[in-house]
N, C-alpha and C positions, 0 to 999 in steps of 0.2 A: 247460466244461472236461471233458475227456474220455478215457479210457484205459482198458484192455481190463479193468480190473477192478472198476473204478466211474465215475459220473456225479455232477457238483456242477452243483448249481441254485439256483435261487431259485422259492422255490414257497410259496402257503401251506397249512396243513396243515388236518385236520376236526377236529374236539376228540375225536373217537375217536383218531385217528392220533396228537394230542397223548398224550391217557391213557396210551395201550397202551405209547408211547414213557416218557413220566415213573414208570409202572406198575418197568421194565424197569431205570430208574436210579434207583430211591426212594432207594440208601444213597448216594447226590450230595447230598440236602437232609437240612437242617438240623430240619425241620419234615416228618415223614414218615408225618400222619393223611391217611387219604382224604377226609377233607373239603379239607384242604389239596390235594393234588393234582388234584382234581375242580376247585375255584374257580381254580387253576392254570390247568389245559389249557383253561378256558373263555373264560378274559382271554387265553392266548396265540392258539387258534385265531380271535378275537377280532381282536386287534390288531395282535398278530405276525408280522411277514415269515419266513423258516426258509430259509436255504442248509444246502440237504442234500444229502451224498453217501449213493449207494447203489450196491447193487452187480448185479451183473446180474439177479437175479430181482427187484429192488427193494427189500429189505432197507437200513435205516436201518443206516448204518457210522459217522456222524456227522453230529453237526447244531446249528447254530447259529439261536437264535433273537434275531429285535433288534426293536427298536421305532423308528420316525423318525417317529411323530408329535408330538415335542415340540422342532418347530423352533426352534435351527438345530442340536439336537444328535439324536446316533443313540443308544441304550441297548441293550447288549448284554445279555440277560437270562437265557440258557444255552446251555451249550458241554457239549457231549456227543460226545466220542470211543469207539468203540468198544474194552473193553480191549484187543485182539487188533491195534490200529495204533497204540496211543499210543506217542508219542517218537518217531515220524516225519515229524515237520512233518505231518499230516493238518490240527490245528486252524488251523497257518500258511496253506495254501491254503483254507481257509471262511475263515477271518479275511480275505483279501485278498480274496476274494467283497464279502464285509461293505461293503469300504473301499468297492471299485470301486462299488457302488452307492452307499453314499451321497455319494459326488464325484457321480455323475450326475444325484444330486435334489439338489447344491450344496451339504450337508451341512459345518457346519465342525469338527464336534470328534465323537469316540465313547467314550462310558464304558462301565464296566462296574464292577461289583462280584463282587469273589473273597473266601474264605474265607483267613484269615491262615495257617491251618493247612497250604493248600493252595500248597507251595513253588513244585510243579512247574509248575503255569498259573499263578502270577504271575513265575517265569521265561519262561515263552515269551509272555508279556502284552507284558514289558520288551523281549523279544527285537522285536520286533513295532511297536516305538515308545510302548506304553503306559507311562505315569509316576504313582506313588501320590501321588494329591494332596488324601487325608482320610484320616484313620483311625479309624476306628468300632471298637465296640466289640471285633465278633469279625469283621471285613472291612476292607480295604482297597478305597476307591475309587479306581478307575482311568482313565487320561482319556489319550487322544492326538488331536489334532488333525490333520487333513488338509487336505491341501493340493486347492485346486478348478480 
């Protein structure tokens, strides 16, 4: 998908690319030592698929990372909008990246886990078809099912 101010892909990232990115949103996690972030970006450039928009020099404007190796579900593992687009449906089009791919590895269900604190993404989670289906301590898991 495509338009004159940015690019959405599916790409995966080098664990520099992870760092310098997690580096950029530390006050997103709850856990925000560099040993933490270092063991992060190693498991994501690792395992991690990444639909990423960017914009024309290539700058990170937003970026979703998921996991589908734990067939038959997908695990969304971070959602990162850029401040300067949030509340524009930006995470709605990564999100429907997300879907469309895993309907095409036959994928049946995708979670994810959000911070309870965090109103604004578990409305557009719901908006999106996701449904809180645990409640942990200080998160809500998240689950929606797709259709293949």
């Amino acid at each position: 998908m495509k338009d004159s101010s940015y690019e959405i892909k599916i790409e995966k990232l080098t664990q520099f690319e992870v760092i310098n990115h997690l580096e950029k949103s530390r006050e997103d996690f709850t856990q925000r030592e560099d040993s933490f972030l270092l063991a992060y970006s190693e498991k994501l450039s690792k395992y991690a698929d990444f639909v990423t928009m960017r914009d024309k020099v290539g700058r990170l404007l937003g970026i979703i990372a998921f996991y589908c190796n734990v067939l038959p579900d997908a695990f969304i593992s971070h959602v990162w909008i850029n401040s300067e687009l949030r509340g524009r449906g930006m995470a709605n089009i990564l999100l429907e990246k997300v879907e469309c791919k895993c309907r095409l590895l036959g994928l049946k269900q995708i979670a994810l886990e959000v911070l309870k604190s965090n109103h604004s993404a578990i409305r557009a989670y719901e908006k999106q078809g996701f449904a809180i289906c645990e409640v942990r301590p200080d998160t809500f898991l998240m689950k929606k099912n797709i259709n293949v």
